[in-house]
C-alpha positions in Angstrom: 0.0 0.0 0.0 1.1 3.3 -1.1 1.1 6.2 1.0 2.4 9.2 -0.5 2.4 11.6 2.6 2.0 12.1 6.3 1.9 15.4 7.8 3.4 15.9 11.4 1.3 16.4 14.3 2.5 19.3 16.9 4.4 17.9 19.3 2.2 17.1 22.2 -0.5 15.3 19.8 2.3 13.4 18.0 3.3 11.7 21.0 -0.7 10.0 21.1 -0.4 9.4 17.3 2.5 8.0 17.5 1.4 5.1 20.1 -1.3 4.5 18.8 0.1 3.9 15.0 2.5 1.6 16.7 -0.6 -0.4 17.8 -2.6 -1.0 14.9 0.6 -1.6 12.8 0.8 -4.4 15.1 -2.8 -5.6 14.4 -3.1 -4.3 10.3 -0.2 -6.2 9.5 0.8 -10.1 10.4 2.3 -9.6 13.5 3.7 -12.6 16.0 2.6 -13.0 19.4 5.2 -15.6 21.3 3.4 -18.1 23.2 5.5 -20.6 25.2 4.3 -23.9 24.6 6.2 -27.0 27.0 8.1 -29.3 24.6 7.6 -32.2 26.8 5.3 -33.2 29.9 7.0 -32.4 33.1 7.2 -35.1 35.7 5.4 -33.1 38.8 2.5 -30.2 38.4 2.4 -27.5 40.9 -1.0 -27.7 41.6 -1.4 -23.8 41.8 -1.0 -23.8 37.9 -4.0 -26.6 37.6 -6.2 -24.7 39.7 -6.0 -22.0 37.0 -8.7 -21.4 34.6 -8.5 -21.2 31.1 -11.7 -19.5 30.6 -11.2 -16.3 28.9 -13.0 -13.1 30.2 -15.9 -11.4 28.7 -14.9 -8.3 26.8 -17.6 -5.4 26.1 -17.1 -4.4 22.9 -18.4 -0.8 21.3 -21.6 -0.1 19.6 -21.1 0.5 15.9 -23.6 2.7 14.5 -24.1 3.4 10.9 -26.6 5.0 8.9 -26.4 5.9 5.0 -26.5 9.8 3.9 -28.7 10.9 0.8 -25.5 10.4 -2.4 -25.6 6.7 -0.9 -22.8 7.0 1.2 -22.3 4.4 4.1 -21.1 5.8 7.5 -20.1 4.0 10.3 -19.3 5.3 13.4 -18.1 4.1 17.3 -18.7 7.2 19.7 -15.5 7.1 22.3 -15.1 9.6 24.9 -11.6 7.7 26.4 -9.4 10.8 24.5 -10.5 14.0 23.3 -9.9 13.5 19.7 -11.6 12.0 16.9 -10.5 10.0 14.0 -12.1 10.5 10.3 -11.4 7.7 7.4 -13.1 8.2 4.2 -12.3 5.6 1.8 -13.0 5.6 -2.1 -13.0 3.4 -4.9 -10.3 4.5 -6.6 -7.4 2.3 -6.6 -5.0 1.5 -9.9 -7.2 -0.8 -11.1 -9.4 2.2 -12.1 -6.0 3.5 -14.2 -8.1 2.4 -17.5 -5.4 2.8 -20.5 -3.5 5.5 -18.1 -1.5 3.2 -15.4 -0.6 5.9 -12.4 -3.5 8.2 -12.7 -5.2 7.2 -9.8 -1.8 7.2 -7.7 -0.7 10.7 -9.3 -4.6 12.3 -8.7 -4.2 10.9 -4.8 -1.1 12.5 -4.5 -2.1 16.1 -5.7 -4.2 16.2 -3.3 -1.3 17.5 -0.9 -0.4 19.7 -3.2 -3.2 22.4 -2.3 -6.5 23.5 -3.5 -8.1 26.2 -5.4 -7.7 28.5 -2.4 -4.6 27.8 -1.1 -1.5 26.6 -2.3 0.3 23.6 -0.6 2.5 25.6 1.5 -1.2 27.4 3.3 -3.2 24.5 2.9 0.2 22.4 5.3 0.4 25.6 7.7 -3.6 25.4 8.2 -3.5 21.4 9.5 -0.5 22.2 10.8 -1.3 25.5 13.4 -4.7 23.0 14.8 -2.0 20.3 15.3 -3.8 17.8 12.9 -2.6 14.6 11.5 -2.6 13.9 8.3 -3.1 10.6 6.1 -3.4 9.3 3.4 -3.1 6.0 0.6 -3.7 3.6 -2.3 -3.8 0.2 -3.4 -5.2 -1.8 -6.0 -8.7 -0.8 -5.6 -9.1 1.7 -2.8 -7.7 5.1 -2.1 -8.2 6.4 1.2 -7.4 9.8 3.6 -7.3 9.7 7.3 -7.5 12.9 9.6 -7.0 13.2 13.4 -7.9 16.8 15.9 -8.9 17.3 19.0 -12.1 17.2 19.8 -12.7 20.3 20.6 -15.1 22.6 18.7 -12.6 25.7 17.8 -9.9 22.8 16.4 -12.9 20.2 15.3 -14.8 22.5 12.7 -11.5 24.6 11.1 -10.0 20.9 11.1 -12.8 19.4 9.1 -13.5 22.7 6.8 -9.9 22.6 5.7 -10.0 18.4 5.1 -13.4 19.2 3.1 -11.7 22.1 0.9 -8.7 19.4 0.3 -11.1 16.8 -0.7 -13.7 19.2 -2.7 -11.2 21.5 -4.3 -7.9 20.2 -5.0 -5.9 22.5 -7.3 -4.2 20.1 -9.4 -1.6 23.2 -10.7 0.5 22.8 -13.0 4.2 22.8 -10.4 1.9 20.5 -8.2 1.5 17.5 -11.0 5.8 18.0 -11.5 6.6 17.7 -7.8 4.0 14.7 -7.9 5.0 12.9 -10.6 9.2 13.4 -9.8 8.1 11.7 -6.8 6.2 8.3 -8.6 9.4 8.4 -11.0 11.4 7.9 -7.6 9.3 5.7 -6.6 9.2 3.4 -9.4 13.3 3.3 -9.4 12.9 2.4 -5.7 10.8 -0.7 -6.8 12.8 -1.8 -9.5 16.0 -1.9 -7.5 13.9 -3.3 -4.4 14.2 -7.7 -4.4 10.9 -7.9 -2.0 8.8 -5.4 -5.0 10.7 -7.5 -7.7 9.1 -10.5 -6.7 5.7 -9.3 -5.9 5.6 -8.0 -9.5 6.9 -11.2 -10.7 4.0 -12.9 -9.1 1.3 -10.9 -9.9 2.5 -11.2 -13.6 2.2 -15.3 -13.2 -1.2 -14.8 -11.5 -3.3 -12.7 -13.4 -1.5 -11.9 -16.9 -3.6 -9.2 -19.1 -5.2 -7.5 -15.6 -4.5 -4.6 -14.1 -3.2 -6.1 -11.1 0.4 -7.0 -13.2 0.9 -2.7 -13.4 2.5 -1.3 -10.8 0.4 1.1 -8.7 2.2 3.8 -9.8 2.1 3.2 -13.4 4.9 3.4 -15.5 7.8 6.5 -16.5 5.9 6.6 -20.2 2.2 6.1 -18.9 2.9 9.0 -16.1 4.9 11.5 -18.5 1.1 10.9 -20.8 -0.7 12.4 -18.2 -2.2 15.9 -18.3 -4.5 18.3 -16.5 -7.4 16.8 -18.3 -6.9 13.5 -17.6 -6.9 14.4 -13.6 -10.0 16.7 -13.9 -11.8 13.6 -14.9 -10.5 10.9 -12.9 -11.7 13.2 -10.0 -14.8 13.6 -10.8 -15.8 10.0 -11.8 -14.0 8.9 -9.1 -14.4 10.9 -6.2 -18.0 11.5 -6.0 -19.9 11.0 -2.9 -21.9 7.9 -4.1 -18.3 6.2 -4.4 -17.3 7.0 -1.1 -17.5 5.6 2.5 -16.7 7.0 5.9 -15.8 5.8 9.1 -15.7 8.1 12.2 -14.4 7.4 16.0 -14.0 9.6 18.7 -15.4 12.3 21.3 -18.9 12.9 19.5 -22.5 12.5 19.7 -23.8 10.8 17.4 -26.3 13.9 16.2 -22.4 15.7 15.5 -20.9 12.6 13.9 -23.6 12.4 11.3 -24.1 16.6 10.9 -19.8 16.0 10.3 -20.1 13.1 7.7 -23.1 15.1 5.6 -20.9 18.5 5.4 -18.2 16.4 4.3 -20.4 14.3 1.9 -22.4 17.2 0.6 -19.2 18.8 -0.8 -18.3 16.1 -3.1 -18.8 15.6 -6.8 -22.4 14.2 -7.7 -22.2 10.9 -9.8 -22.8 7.8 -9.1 -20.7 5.3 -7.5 -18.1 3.3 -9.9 -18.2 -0.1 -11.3 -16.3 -3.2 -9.8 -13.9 -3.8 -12.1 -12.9 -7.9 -10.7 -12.5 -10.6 -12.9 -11.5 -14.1 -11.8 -8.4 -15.9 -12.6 -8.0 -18.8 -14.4 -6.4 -21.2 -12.0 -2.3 -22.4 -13.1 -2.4 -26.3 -14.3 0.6 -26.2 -12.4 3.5 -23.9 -10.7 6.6 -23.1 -12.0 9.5 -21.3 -10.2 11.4 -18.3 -11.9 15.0 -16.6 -10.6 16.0 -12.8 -10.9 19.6 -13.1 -10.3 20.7 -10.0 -8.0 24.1 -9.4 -5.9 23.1 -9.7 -2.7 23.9 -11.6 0.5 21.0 -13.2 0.8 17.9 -14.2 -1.0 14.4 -13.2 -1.1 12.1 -16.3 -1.6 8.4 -15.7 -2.4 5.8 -18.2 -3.2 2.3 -17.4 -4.1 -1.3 -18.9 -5.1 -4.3 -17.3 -6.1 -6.5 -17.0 -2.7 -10.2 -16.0 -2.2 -12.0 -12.6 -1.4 -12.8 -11.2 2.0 -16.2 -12.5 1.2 -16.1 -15.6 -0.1 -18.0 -18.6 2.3 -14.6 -19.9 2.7 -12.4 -16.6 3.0 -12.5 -17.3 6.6 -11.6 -20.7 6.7 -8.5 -20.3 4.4 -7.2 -17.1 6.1 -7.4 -19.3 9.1 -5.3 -22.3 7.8 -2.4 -19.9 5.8 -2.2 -18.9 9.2 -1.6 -22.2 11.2 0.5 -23.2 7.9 2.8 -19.9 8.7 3.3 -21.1 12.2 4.5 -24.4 10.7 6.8 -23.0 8.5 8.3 -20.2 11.1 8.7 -22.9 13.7 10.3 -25.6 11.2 12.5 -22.9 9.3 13.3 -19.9 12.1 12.8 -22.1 15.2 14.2 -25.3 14.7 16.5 -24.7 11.4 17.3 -21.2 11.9 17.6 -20.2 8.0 15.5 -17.3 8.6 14.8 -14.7 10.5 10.6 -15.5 10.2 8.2 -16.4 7.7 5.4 -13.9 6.6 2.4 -15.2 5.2 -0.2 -13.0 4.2 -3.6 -12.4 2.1 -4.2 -9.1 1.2 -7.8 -7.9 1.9 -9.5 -8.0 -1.6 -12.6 -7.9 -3.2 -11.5 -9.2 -6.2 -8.7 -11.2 -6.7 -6.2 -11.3 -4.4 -3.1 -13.9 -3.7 -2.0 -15.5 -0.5 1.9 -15.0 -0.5 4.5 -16.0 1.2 7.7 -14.8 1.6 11.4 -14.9 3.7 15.0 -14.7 3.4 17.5 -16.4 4.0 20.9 -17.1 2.8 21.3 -18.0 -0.8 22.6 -21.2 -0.3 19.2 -22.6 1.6 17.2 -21.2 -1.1 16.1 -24.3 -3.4 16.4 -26.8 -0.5 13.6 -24.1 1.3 11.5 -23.8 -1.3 11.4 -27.8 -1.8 10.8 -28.2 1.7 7.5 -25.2 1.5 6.3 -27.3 -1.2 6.6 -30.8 0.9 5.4 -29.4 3.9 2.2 -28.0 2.5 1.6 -30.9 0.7 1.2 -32.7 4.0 -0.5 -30.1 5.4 -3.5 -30.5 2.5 -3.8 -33.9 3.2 -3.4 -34.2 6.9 -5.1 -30.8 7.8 -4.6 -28.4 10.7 -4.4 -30.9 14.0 -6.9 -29.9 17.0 -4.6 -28.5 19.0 -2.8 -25.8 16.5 -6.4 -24.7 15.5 -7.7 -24.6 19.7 -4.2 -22.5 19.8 -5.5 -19.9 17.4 -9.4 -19.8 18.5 -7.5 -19.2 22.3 -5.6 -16.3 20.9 -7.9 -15.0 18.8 -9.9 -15.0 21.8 -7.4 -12.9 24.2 -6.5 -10.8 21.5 -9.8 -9.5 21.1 -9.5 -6.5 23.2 -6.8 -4.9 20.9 -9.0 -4.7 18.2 -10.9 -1.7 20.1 -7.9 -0.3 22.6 -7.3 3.0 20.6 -9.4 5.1 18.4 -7.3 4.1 15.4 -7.4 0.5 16.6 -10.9 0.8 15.8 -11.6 3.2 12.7 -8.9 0.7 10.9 -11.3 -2.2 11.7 -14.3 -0.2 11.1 -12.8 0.2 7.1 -12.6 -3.3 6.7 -16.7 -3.5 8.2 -17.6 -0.7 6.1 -15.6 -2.5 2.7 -16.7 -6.0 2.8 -20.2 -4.7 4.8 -20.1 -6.8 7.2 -22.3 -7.7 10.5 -21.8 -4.7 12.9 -19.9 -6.5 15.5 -15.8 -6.4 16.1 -16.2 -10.1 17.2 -18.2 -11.1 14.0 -14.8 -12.5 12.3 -13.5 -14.3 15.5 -16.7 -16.1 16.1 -16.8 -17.1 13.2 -13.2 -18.7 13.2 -14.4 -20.0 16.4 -17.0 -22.1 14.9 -14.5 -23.7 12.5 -13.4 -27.2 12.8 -10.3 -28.5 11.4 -12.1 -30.4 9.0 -13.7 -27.6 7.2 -10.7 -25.7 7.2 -8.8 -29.1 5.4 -11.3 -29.0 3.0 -11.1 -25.6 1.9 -7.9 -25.8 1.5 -8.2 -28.1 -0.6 -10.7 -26.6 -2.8 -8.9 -23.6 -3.6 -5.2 -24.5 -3.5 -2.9 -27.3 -5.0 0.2 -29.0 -3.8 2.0 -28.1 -7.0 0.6 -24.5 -8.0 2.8 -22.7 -6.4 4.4 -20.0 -8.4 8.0 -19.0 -6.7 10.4 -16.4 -7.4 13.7 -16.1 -5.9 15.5 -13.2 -6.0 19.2 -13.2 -5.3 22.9 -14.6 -6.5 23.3 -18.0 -8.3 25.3 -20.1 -5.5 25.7 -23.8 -4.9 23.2 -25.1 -3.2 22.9 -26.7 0.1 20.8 -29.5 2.0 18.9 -27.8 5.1 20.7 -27.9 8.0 19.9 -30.4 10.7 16.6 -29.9 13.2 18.5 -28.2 16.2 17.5 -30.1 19.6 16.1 -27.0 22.0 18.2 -26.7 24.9 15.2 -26.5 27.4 11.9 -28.0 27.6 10.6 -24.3 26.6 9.7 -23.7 23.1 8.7 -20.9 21.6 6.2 -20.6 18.8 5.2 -17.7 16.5 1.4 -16.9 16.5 0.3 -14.5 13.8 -2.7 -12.5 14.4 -5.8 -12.5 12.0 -7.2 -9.7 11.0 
């Protein structure tokens, strides 16, 4: 995900932001929880410990409300008095894979819009956020572009805050220096990528996985398709693409819910009219079978990817699959970081989609390991679709899924990034809907969707690194204690 530019926070509001962003990095991305696990059954309890229970307590969770405004536009919003700030998302769909025949547009109109409006120029519209001490956000992936603002509460920062971030939104200049500042930067940008091993192989992938869609492009286009556009072409983009009908909003923080809905129709009300773009998904064809593809680069290590095509948020079996790529990515970080120690962890990950999306994964390690790792993936899954998750690694992520629930709403921003993902795949009001759900999952069901979506063989894998002899794995190290650790990512 792309995000072009953050404005600074004054200083004592930065220090808030600034937490919280560290939290719901944590929960937005894959992040690993240690749990200690015993390796072997002691000899003697101390009966202290079995008097424990295991029960977990009863969080109360936050009342979402959410109501839809006259363009169409869905609002949700979670009234929090805890700080005296609020947190504003509004979310359109604009990603790259509304580019059409002009890959970077929607990138280069996202970014102009910190460039100033008609009735200020960047440097007025920055001092403006900047002298309420507002935080600024803002960015774009393949089918979404989004801004984020945070102010205080109060009504003589609120209002300013929020005329400004409507004027931004309403009337962005698009000047003529603002589109050569913007597009210098995607031409940065793109050099960045292609020297990048981790973006090499992404592209890579997504070229094997959907050839001919505009998922192959890179979301910033191209140095050609960028120097192609003009004025025109932004004017238009805008307006088909930023209209109200296209838009949705999420709001937390220290309001009633009569000012939270007066907020989201002054915002609303100030957008283009038009209605609300097409979904442009198609569905891939799936591979008869892998293949595995090298980009020779000097480098110490190597980055190793492998990817199939996955499932949408809200497919019947999104959440069983999300569920077993995660159990699989505990198997692989404890057979390759734990007990092999050729990496320094394993991410697995599938992007949030509402079209096609793939599940990925990815690690380095030295470039010697590289072929006997990816064998070894390939081996291990295979036993993994035919044996299935066991009982106990899937009651190990319903139990932490469980405890982690209360992090899902600890900070505003906790809880307007979960709100999005409600708002964009609509579903049921609750921030437990997803984890009840995965509680209700047996290892069975998750074995079987597995299996109906992915294939022992259809992996594609790109490796991205020097051409060395290879090596056999090294040998399963014996821990030196009966304490294991094991890596629990966190589903979100």
């Amino acid at each position: 995900m792309y995000c072009p530019r953050r404005r600074a926070m004054n200083k004592p509001h930065a220090i808030a932001a600034s937490r919280a962003l560290r939290v719901a990095t944590l929960l937005f991305t894959l992040a690993c929880v240690c749990v200690q696990a015993r390796a072997q059954e002691p000899q003697a309890r101390l009966q202290s410990l079995l008097e424990l229970s295991t029960a977990v307590p009863a969080t109360r969770l936050p009342t979402i409300k959410a109501w839809k405004l006259s363009q169409n536009t869905k609002v949700l919003f979670v009234e929090s008095h805890t700080l005296p700030m609020i947190d504003v998302q509004i979310t359109f769909a604009a990603g790259s894979n509304q580019d059409g025949d002009t890959p970077g547009l929607a990138a280069t109109v996202l970014s102009l819009f910190n460039e100033g409006s008609t009735l200020k120029d960047a440097n007025a519209l920055a001092k403006g956020f900047d002298s309420l001490g507002v935080d600024l956000g803002n960015g774009i992936d393949k089918e979404r572009s989004f801004f984020t603002l945070r102010s205080l509460s109060a009504p003589h920062i609120r209002e300013p805050a929020m005329q400004l971030f409507t004027e931004m939104l309403a009337q962005p200049g698009f000047t003529v220096e603002g589109q050569r500042r913007v597009k210098n930067e995607l031409f940065t940008k793109l050099k960045i990528n292609h020297e990048d091993p981790h973006a090499l192989a992404r592209m890579q992938i997504y070229n094997e996985l959907y050839p001919g869609q505009p998922y192959t492009r890179s979301d910033f286009g191209s140095v050609e398709s960028l120097e192609r556009i003009d004025e025109s072409h932004l004017r238009a983009f805008y307006r088909r693409a930023y209209t109200a009908a296209n838009a949705q909003i999420v709001i937390v923080g220290d309001l009633t819910l009569q000012q939270a809905q007066s907020l989201s129709r002054s915002l609303a009300n100030a957008l283009p009219a038009g209605p609300a773009l097409a979904e442009r998904h198609s569905v891939p064809a799936p591979l008869p079978h892998g293949k595995t593809l090298h980009i020779e680069d000097e480098a110490t290590h190597t980055v190793l990817m492998l990817a199939q095509n996955a499932l949408p948020n809200q497919h019947p079996d999104g959440v069983a699959i999300r569920a077993g790529h995660i159990i699989f990515s505990h198997i692989l970080n404890r057979q390759l970081r734990e007990e092999r120690s050729i990496t320094y962890g394993v991410l697995s990950q599938i992007p949030h989609a509402q079209g096609p999306t793939p599940w990925i994964i990815s690690l380095n390690t030295p470039s010697r390991y590289s072929q006997s790792a990816l064998v070894h993936i390939k081996a291990l899954f295979a036993q993994y679709l035919q044996d299935g998750p066991s009982e106990t690694e899937l009651d190990d992520i319903k139990q932490f899924l469980l405890r982690a629930l209360p992090q899902l709403t600890a900070s505003n921003l906790d809880m307007r990034n979960e709100l999005s993902i409600i708002n964009r795949f609509n579903q049921p009001l609750a921030f437990n809907y997803k984890i009840q759900q995965i509680q209700a999952l047996t290892s069975e069901q998750i074995k079987a969707a597995m299996n109906r979506h992915f294939t022992a063989d259809g992996w594609v894998g790109v490796t991205v690194g020097p051409s060395v002899a290879q090596l056999p794995l090294p040998k399963v190290m014996v821990p030196e204690t009966t304490m294991a650790q094991s890596c629990m990512p966190a589903i979100r």
